[in-house]
C-alpha positions as CSV (number, residue, x, y, z in Angstrom):
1,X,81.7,39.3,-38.2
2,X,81.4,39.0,-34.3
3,X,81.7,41.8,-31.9
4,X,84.5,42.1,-29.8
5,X,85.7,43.8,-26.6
6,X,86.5,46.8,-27.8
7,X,83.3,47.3,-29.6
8,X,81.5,46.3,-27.1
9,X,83.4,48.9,-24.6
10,X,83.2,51.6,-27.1
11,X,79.3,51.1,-28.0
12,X,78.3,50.9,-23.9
13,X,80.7,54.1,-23.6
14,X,78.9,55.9,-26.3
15,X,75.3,54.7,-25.3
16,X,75.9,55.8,-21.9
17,X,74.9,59.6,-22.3
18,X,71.5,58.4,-22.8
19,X,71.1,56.7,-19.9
20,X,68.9,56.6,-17.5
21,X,66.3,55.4,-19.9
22,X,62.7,54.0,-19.3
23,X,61.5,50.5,-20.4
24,X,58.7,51.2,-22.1
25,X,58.1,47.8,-23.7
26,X,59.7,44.5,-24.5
27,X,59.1,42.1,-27.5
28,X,60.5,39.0,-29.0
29,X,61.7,39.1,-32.5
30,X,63.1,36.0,-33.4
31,X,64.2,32.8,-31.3
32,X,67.0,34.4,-29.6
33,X,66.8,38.4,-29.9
34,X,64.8,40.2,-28.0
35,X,64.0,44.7,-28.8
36,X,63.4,47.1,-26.4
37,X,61.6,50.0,-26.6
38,X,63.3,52.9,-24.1
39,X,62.2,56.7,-23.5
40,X,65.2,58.9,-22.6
41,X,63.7,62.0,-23.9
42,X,63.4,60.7,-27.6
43,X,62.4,57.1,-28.2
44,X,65.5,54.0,-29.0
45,X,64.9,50.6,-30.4
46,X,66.9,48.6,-28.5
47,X,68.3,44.7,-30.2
48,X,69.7,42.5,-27.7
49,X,70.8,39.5,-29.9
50,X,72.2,36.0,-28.7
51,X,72.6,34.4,-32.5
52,X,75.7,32.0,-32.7
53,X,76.0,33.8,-35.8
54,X,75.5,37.5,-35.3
55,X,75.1,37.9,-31.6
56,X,74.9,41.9,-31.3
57,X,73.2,44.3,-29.4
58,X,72.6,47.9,-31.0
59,X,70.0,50.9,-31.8
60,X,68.1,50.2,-34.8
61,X,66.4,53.1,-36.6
62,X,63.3,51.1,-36.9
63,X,60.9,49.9,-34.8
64,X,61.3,46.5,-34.0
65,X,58.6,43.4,-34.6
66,X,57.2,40.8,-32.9
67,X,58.7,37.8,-35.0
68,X,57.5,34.7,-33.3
69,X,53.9,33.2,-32.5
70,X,54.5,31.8,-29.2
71,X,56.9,33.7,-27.0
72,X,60.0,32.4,-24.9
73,X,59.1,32.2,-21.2
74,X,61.9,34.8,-21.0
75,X,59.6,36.9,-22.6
76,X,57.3,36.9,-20.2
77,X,59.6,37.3,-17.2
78,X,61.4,40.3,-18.9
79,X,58.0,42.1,-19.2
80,X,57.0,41.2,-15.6
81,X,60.2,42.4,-14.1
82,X,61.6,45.1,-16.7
83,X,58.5,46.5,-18.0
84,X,58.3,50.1,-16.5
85,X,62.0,49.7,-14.9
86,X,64.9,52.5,-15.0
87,X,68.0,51.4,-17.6
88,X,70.5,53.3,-14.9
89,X,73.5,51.9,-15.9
90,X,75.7,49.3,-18.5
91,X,79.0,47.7,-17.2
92,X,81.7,45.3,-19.0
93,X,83.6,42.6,-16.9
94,X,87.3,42.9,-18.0
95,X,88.4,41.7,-21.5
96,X,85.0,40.0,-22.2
97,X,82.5,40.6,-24.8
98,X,79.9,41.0,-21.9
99,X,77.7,43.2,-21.3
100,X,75.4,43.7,-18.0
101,X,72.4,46.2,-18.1
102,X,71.8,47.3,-15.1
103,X,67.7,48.5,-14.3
104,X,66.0,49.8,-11.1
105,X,62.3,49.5,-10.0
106,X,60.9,51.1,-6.9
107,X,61.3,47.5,-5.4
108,X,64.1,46.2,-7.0
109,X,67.5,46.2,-8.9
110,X,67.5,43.4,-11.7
111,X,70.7,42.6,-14.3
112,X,70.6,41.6,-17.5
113,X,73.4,40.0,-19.1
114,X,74.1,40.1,-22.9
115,X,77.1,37.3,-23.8
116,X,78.2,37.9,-26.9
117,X,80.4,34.9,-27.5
118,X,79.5,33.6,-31.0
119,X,78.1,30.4,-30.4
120,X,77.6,30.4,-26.8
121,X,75.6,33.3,-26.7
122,X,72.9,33.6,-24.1
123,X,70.5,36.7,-22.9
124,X,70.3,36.3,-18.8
125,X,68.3,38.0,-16.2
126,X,69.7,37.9,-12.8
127,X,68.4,39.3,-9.7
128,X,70.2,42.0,-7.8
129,X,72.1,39.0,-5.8
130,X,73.0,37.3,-9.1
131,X,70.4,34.3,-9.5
132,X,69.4,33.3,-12.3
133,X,65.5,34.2,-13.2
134,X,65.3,33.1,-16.5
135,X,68.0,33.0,-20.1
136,X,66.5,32.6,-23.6
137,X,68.8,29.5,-24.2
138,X,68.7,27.7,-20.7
139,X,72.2,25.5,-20.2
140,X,72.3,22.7,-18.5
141,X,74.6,20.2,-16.8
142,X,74.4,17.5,-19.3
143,X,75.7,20.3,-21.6
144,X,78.0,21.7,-19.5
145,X,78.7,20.8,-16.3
146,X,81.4,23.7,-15.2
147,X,78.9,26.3,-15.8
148,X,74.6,25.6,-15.7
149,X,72.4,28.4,-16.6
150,X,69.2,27.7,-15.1
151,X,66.5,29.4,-12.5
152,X,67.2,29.5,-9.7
153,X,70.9,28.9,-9.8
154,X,73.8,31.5,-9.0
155,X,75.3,33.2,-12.1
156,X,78.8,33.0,-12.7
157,X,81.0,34.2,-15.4
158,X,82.6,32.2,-18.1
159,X,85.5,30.9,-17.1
160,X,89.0,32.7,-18.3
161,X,90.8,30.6,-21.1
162,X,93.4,29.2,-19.5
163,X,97.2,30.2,-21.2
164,X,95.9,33.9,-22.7
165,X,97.4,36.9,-21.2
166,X,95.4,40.2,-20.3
167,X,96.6,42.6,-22.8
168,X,98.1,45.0,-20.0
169,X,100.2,42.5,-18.4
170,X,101.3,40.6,-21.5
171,X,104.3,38.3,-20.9
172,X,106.1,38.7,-24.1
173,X,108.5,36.5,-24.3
174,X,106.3,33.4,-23.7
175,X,104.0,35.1,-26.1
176,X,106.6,35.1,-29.0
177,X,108.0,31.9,-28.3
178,X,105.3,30.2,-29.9
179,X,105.4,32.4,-33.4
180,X,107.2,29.3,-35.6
181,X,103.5,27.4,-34.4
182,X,101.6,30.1,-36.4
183,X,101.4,30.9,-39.8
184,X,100.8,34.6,-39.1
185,X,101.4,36.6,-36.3
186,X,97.5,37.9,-36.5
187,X,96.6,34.3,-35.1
188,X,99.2,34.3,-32.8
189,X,97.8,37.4,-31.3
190,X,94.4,36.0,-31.2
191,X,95.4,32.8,-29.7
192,X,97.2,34.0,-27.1
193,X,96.0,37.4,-25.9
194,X,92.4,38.1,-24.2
195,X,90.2,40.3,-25.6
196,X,91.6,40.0,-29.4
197,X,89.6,39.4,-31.9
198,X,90.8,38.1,-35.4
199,X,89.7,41.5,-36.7
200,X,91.7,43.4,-33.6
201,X,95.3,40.8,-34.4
202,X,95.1,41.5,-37.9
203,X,95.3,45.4,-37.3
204,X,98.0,44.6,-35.0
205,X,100.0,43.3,-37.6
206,X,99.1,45.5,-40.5
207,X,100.7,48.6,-38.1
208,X,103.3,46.7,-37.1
209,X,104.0,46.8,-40.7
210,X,107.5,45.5,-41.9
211,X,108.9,45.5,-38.4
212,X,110.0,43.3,-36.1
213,X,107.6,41.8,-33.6
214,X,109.1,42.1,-30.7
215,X,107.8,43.3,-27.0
216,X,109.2,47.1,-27.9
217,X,107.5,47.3,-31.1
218,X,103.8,45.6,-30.4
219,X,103.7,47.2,-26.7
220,X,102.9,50.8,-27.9
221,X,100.6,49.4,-30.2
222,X,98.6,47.5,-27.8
223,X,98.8,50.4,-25.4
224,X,96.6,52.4,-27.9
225,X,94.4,49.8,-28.2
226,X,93.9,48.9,-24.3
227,X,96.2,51.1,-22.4
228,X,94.7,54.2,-20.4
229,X,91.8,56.5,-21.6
230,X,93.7,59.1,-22.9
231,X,95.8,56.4,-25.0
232,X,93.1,54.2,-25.7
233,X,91.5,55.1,-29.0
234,X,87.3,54.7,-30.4
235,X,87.6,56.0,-33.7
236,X,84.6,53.9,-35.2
237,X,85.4,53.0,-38.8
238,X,84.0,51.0,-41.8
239,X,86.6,49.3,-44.0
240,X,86.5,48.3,-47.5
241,X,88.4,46.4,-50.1
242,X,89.7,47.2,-53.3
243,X,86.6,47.1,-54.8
244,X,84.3,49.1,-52.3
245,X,82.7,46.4,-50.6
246,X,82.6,46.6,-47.0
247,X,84.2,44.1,-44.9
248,X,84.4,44.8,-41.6
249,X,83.6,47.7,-39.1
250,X,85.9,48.9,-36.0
251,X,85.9,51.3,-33.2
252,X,89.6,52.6,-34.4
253,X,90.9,53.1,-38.0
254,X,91.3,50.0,-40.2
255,X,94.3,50.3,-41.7
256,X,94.4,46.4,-42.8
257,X,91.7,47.5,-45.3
258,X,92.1,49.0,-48.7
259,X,90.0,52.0,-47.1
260,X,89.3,53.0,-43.9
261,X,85.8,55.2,-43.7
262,X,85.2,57.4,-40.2
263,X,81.8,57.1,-39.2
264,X,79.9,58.8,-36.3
265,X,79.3,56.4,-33.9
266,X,80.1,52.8,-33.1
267,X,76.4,51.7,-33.4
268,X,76.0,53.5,-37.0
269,X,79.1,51.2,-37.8
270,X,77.3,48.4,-36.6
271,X,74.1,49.0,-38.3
272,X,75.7,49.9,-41.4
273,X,77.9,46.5,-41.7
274,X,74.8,44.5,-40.8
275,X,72.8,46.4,-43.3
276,X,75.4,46.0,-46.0
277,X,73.8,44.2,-49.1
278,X,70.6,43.4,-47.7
279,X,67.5,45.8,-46.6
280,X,66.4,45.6,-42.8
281,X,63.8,43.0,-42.4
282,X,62.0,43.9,-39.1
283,X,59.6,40.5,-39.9
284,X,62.4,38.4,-41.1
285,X,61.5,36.0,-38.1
286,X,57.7,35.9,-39.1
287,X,58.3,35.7,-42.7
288,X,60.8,32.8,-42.5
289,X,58.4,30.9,-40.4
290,X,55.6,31.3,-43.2
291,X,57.7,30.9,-46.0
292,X,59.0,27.3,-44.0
293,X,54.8,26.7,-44.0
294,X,54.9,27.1,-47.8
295,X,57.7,25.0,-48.8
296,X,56.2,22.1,-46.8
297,X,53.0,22.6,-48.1
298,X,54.4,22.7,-51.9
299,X,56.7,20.0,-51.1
300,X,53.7,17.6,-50.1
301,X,51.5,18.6,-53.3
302,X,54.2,18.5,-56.1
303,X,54.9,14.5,-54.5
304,X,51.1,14.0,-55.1
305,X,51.1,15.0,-58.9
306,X,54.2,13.2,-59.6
307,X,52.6,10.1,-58.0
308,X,49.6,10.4,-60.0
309,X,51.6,10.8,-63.1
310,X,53.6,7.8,-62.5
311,X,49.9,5.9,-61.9
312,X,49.6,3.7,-65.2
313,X,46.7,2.6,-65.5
314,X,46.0,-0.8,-68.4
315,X,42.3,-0.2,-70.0
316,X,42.7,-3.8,-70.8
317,X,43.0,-4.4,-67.4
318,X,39.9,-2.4,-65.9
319,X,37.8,-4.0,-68.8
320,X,39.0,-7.7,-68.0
321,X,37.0,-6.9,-64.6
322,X,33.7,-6.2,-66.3
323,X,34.4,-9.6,-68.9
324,X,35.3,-11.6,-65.5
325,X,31.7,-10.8,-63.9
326,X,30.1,-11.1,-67.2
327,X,31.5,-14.6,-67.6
328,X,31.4,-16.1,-64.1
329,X,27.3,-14.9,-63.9
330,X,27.1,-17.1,-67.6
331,X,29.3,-20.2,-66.2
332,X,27.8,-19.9,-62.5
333,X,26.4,-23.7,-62.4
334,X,30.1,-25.1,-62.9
335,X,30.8,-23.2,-59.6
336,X,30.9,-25.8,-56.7
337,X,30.5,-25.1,-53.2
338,X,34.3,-24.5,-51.7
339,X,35.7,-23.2,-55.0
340,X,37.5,-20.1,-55.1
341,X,38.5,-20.7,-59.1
342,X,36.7,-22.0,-62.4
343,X,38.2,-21.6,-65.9
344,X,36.1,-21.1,-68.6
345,X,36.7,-20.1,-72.1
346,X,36.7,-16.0,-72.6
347,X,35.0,-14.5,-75.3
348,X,37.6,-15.0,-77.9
349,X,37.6,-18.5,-77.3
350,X,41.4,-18.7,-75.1
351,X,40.7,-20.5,-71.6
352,X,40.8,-17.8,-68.5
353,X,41.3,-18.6,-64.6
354,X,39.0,-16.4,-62.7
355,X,39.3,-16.7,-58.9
356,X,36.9,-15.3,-56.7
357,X,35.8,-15.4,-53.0
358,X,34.7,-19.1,-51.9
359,X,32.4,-18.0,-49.0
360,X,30.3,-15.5,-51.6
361,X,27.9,-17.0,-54.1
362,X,28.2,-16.6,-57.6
363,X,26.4,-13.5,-58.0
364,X,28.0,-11.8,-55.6
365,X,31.6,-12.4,-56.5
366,X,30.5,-11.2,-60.0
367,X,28.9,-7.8,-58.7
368,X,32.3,-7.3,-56.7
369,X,34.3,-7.6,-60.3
370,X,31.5,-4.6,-61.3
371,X,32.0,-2.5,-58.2
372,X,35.4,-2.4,-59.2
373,X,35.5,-2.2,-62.9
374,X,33.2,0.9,-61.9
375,X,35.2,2.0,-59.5
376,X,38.2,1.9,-61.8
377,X,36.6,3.6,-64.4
378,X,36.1,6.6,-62.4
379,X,39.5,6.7,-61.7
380,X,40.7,6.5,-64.8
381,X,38.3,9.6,-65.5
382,X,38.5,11.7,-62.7
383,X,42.5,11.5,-62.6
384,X,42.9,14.2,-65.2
385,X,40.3,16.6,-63.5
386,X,42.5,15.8,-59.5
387,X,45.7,16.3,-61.6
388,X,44.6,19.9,-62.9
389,X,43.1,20.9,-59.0
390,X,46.7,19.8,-58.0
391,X,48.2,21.7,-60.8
392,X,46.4,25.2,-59.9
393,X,47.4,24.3,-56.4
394,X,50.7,25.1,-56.7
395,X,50.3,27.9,-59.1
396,X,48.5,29.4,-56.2
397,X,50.9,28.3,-53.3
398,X,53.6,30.5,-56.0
399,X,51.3,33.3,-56.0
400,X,51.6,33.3,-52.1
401,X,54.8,33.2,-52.3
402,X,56.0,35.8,-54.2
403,X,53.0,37.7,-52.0
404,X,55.6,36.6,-49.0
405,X,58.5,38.2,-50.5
406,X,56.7,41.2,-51.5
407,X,54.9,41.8,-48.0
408,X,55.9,45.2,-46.5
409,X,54.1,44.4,-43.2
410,X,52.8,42.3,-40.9
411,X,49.7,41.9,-41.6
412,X,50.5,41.5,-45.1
413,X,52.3,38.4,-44.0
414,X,49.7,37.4,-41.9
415,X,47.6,37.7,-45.0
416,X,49.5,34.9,-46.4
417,X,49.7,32.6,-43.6
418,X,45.9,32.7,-43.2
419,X,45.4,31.6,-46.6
420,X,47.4,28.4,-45.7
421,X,44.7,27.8,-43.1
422,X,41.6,28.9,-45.1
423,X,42.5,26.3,-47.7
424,X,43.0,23.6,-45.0
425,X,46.5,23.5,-45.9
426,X,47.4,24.5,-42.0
427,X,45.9,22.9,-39.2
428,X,46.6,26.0,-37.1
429,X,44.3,29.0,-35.8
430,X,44.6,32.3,-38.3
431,X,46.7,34.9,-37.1
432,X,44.8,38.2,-36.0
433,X,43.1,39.9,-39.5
434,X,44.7,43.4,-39.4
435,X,44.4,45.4,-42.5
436,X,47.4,45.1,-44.9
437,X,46.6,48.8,-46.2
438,X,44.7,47.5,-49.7
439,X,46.0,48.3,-53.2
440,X,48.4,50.7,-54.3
441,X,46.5,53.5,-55.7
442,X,48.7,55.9,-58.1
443,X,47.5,59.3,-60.3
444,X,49.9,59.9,-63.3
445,X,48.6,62.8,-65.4
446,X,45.5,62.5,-63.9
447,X,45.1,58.3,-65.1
448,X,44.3,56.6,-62.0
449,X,46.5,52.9,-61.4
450,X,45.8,50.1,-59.3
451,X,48.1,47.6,-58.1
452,X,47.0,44.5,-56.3
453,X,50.3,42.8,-53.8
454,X,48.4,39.8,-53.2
455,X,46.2,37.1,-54.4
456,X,43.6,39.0,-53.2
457,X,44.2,41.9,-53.4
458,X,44.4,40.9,-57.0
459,X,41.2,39.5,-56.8
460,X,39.6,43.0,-56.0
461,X,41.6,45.2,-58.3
462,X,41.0,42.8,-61.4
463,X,36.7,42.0,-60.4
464,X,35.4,44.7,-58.0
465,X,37.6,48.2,-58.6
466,X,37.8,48.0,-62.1
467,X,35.4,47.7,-65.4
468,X,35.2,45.7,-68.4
469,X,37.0,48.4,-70.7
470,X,40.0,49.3,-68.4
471,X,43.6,48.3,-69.5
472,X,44.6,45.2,-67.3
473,X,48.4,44.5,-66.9
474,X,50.5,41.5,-65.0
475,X,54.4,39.8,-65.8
476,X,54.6,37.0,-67.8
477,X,54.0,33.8,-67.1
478,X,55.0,34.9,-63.3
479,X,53.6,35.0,-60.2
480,X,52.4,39.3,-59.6
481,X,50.8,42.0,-59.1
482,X,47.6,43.0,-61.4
483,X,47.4,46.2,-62.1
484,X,44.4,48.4,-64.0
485,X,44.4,51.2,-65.8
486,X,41.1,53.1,-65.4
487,X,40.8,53.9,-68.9
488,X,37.3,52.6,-69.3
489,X,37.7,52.2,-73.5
490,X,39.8,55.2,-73.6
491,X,43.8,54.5,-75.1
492,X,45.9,55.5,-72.4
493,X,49.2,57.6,-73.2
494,X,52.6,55.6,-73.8
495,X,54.2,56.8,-70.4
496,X,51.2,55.9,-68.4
497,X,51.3,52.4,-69.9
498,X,55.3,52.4,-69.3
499,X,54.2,53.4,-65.4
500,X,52.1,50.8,-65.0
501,X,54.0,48.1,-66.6
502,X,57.0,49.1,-64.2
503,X,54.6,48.5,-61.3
504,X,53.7,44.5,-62.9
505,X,57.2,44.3,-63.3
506,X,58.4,45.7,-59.8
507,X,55.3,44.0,-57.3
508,X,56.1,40.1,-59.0
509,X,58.6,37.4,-58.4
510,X,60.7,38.7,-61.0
511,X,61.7,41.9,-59.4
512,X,65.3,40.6,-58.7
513,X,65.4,40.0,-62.9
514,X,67.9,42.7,-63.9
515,X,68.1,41.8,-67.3
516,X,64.4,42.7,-68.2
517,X,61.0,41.0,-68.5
518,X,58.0,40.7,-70.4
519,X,54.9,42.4,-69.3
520,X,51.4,42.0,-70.5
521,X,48.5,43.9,-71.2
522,X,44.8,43.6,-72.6
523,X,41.4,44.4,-71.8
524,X,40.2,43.8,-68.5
525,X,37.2,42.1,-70.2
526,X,39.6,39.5,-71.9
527,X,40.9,38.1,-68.3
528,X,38.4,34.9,-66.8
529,X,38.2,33.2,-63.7
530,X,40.8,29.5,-63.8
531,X,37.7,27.4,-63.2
532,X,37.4,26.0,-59.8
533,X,40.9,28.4,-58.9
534,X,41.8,30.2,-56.5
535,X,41.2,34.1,-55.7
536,X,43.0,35.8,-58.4
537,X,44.1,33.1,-60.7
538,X,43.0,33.8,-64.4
539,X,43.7,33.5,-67.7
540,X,43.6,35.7,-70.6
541,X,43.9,36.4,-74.4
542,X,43.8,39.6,-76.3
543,X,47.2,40.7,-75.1
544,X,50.5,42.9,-76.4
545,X,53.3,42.8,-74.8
546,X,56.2,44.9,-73.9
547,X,59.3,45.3,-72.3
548,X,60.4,46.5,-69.0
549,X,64.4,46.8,-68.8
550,X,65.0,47.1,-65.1
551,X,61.8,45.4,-62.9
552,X,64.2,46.1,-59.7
553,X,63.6,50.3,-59.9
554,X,60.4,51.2,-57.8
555,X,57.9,52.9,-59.7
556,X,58.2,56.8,-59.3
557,X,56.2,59.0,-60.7
């Protein structure tokens, strides 16, 4: 759902009483968002978004991430010109879903200008006589030759859609003359009237109700929509369907919905629709770029095991090689100088063709059939031993994984990205080492629990914190958390065990399994080392299982 005109006017209106406001620093975090971080007596997280998608800007109750590894140019000249600057005041050209911040230095007055227009979205800086500095998605003639966004050039605005009246001088008649062309009168409105959204039409209509549409019925409603300030309403709302899913957010009552919900404050509404269903990632960027590494990286092994297992490879074949030296050293003095074939009778008696290399003597074509009967024959050996590295490969590259979708920070992403390079997997630099705050440490009735969120972090709960006799816990046949008991030989009590279990079943890939899932347990001293694997990949024996019903519930104790 985009944001419209009225949103827009409402959300500057309401952000206005915390202005002026000091830039206190500027990041990037994605491709084409950029967050603020402003003091006007409290601190605000401010996203300025050009998505095609979800363009937006809003206060986010979070603070906001640096998402990409190498930042925009626009980056740059934000923090160089904004960095320190005054935010003194936000304006809205008429019946556009534009906004332009306007900020102050000692030296200068610089604009920025959000344009929220779905797919031709953009985040500008102009100067204070409207040149372009620099935009996060730079336009140019080729793409558009009425309107280039690029340094150095002068800004103009997007040009007015040509046959659309502004909703305060709305010719009616023309307007309504074209209803038999629409199926409903929501996408007349839309199609003919600046400023309304699909959302905005279809509100239209559902107070219009069973009436007429004609200029005396629609006018008043429009008038409370756009008509003076005391008319004009910003009643933020959230609406829902029949069955209490929310659909769509407004800054007036939604009485198209099944239920209309008043919430305080357009950007609440805003955060709350974009938070609907889904958590806040503040390092979605970051973690789609590593999770984009991993794919690739799995992609490119799982091809190299299903070639070797479509390698066939004929021990008849590799032995012919050894027979064909054997028999061209015993038959060497029918070889003639020139010759690049004899045939000789094999060792069963049947005639045989064996060609060879005319410019090498006898002796050497026959220790070339050796080198490669040799050669073959460590093949054929060593192809089991390359398929099971491959193998524990990508059991690893799933542990990382599910370490990806687990990470709660940073460098807990980070984490997982350098392990691409340490493997050789990446030919890029590792990201700075931060720490990613260790394993979870728990106390339940005085039993102490340790839970591992990464490969290794596993690899230090399961070999370094714990000892031989503690109970050792991890989801079945999943990629996961391991987590210890310190018991050391004692039997710990059923609801510690349950706790425990809950935190295998909760900190693994199968988090998202509502319908329950295994969990094992054993003796730390029963878990080994996958030979030649990597940190944290074992195997065990020894174990019980049980059941945990809902893996999605966080652990509480």
């Amino acid at each position: 759902m985009n944001i419209d005109y009225l949103t827009l006017s409402c959300w500057k209106d309401e952000t206005k009483k915390f202005l002026p406001a000091r830039v206190q620093n500027i990041l990037q975090v994605d491709d084409l968002s950029i967050g603020m971080e402003l003091y006007a007596g409290q601190r605000l997280n401010l996203l300025l978004s050009a998505h095609p998608q979800n363009a937006r800007v809003l206060f986010t109750p979070y603070k906001l991430r640096r998402g990409v590894d190498k930042p925009h140019t626009f980056l740059s000249l934000l923090r160089s010109r904004l960095k320190g600057a005054r935010l003194v005041d936000i304006q809205q050209p008429p019946w556009e879903r534009i906004l332009n911040f306007i900020f102050e230095t000692d030296e200068a007055q610089f604009i920025l200008v959000a344009e929220l227009m779905g797919r031709y979205s953009n985040l500008i800086l102009l100067d204070e006589n409207k040149v372009v500095l620099e935009a996060i998605k730079r336009i140019h003639a080729h793409q558009n030759r009425h309107r280039v966004i690029l340094p150095a050039h002068p800004y103009q605005n997007p040009p007015m859609p040509k046959n659309r009246f502004a909703p305060d001088t709305v010719n009616w008649e023309s307007v309504l003359a074209h209803q038999s062309e629409e199926k409903t009168l929501a996408r007349l409105l839309s199609k003919h009237l600046l400023a309304t959204s699909p959302t905005l039409a279809r509100e239209i209509e559902a107070r219009l109700g069973e009436n007429a549409p004609t200029s005396e019925a629609l006018e008043p409603i429009i008038a409370a929509f756009f008509g003076s300030s005391e008319e004009k309403q910003c009643h933020p709302s959230l609406g829902y369907d029949n069955e209490s899913h929310l659909i769509a957010f407004a800054p007036y009552e939604l009485k198209q919905c099944a239920r209309s919900e008043s919430i305080e404050g357009i950007n609440e509404a805003i955060l709350q629709y974009n938070e609907h269903g889904q958590t806040a990632d503040a390092y979605a960027q970051v973690r789609k770029q590593t999770g984009a590494h991993l794919q690739k990286i799995h992609s490119r092994i799982d091809n190299r095991i299903r070639k070797m297992r479509a390698q066939k490879i004929d021990p008849s074949k590799i032995t012919r090689l050894r027979e064909n030296g054997e028999l061209l050293l015993s038959y060497q003095f029918m070889v003639q100088r020139g010759m690049s074939e004899i045939e000789v009778p094999d060792y069963e008696g049947n005639p045989r063709i064996i060609r060879f290399n005319p410019r090498l003597s006898p002796s050497d074509n026959a220790q070339v059939f050796f080198k490669r009967y040799n050669k073959a024959q460590r093949a054929i050996k060593g192809l089991p031993r390359r398929m099971r590295r491959e193998e524990a490969h990508l059991v690893y590259l799933e542990q990382l994984s599910a370490d990806l979708s687990l990470a709660s920070s940073r460098p807990q992403i980070d984490a997982v990205y350098n392990a691409l390079v340490e493997e050789g997997w990446l030919k890029e630099k590792k990201r700075s080492k931060s720490p990613d705050g260790g394993p979870l440490r728990f106390e339940v009735d005085d039993w102490i629990i340790l839970v591992g969120r990464s490969a290794k972090q596993n690899e230090q709960v399961s070999f370094k914190m714990s000892s031989p006799e503690d109970h050792w816990l991890h989801v079945h046949e999943k990629p996961g958390a391991h987590v210890i008991i310190k018991s050391n030989g004692r039997e710990a009590p059923e609801n510690v065990v349950h706790f425990a279990a809950q935190c295998a079943a909760h900190y693994s890939s199968a988090r998202q399994q509502k319908s329950g899932v295994q969990v094992n347990i054993t003796r730390r001293k029963h878990i080994r080392h996958i030979p030649g694997g990597h940190p944290g990949l074992v195997t065990y024996r020894n174990s019980d299982s049980l059941w945990v019903d809902d893996p999605t519930l966080k652990p509480q104790i």
